[in-house]
C-alpha positions as CSV (number, residue, x, y, z in Angstrom):
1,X,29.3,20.5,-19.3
2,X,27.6,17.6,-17.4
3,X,26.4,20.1,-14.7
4,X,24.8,21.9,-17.9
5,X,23.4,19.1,-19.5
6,X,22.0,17.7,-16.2
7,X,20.8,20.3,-14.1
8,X,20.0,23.4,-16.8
9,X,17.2,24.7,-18.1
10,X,17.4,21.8,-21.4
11,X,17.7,19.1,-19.2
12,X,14.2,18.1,-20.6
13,X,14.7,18.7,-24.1
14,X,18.4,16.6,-24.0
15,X,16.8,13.7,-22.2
16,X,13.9,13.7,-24.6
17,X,16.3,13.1,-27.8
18,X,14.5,16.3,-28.8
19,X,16.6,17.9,-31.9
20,X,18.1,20.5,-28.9
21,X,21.2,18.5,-28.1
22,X,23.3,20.6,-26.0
23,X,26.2,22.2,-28.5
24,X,29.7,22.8,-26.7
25,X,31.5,25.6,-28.5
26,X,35.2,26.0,-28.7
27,X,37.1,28.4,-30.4
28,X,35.4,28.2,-34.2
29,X,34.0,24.4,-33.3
30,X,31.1,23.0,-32.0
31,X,30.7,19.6,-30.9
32,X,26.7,18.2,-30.2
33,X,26.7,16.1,-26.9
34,X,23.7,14.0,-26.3
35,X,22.8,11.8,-23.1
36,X,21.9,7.8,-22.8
37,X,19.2,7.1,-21.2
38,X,19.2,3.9,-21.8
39,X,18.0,2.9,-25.0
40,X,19.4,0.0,-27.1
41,X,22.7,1.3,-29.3
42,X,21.0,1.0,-32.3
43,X,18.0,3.5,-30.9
44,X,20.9,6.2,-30.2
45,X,22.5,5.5,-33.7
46,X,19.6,6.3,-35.3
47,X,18.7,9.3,-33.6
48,X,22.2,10.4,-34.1
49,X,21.7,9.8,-37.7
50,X,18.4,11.8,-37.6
51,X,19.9,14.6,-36.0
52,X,22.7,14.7,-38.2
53,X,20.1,14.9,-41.3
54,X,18.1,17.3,-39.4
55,X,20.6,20.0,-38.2
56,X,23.6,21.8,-40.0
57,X,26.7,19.9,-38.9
58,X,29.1,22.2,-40.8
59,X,31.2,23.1,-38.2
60,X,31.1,20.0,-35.5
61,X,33.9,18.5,-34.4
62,X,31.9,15.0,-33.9
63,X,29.3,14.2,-31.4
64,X,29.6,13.2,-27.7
65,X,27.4,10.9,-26.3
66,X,27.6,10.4,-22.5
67,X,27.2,6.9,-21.1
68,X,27.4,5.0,-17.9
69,X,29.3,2.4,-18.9
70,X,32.1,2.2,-20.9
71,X,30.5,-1.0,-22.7
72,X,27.6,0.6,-23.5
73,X,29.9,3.6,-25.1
74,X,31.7,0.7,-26.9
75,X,28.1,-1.0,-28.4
76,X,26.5,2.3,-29.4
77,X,30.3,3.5,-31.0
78,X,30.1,0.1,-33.4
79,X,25.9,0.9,-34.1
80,X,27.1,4.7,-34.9
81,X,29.8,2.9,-37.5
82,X,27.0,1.1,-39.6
83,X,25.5,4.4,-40.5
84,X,26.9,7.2,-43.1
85,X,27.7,9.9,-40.5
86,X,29.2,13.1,-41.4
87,X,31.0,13.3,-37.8
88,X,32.8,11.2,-35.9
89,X,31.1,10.0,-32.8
90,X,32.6,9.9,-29.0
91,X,31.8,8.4,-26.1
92,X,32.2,9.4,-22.6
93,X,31.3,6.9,-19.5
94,X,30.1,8.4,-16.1
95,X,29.7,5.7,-13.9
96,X,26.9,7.5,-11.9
97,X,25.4,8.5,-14.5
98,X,22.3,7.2,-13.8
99,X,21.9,8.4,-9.9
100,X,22.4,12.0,-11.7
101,X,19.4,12.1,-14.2
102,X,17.5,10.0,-10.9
């Protein structure tokens, strides 16, 4: 999934916050995974919350954001939790994250 999100053809589009998140499907679920790029927690809360208005979340297991820290996971978790989201929100730290998106 991180080689996807990283290297594919959307790489653009997912670093841009555009409303093409990358969706992982399993089985019947789908689950929308978006990348940090460093923006303040309240920034990604908010465009989680946007996307959430904007797309058909019927479905979604909950939303992955990947990180590159795990206290950055932790600050934008607690921003998501102010806001009325209809999916629970993950957070998954890559240490190198940033040496990947360069």
């Amino acid at each position: 999934m991180l080689n996807y999100c990283l290297l594919g053809e959307t790489r653009k589009q997912l670093c841009c916050w555009s409303r093409a998140a990358a969706v992982v499907l399993t089985g019947e679920q789908r689950e929308a995974v978006f990348v940090d790029l460093n923006a303040t927690p309240d920034h990604v809360a908010r465009k989680l919350v946007r996307y959430c208005d904007d797309v058909n979340t019927s479905g979604f297991a909950g939303i992955t954001v990947l990180v590159p820290t795990q206290e950055k996971g932790t600050k934008i978790w607690r921003a998501a939790k102010k806001h009325d989201l209809p999916l629970p929100v993950f957070c998954f730290a890559i240490d190198d994250l940033r040496e990947l998106l360069g």
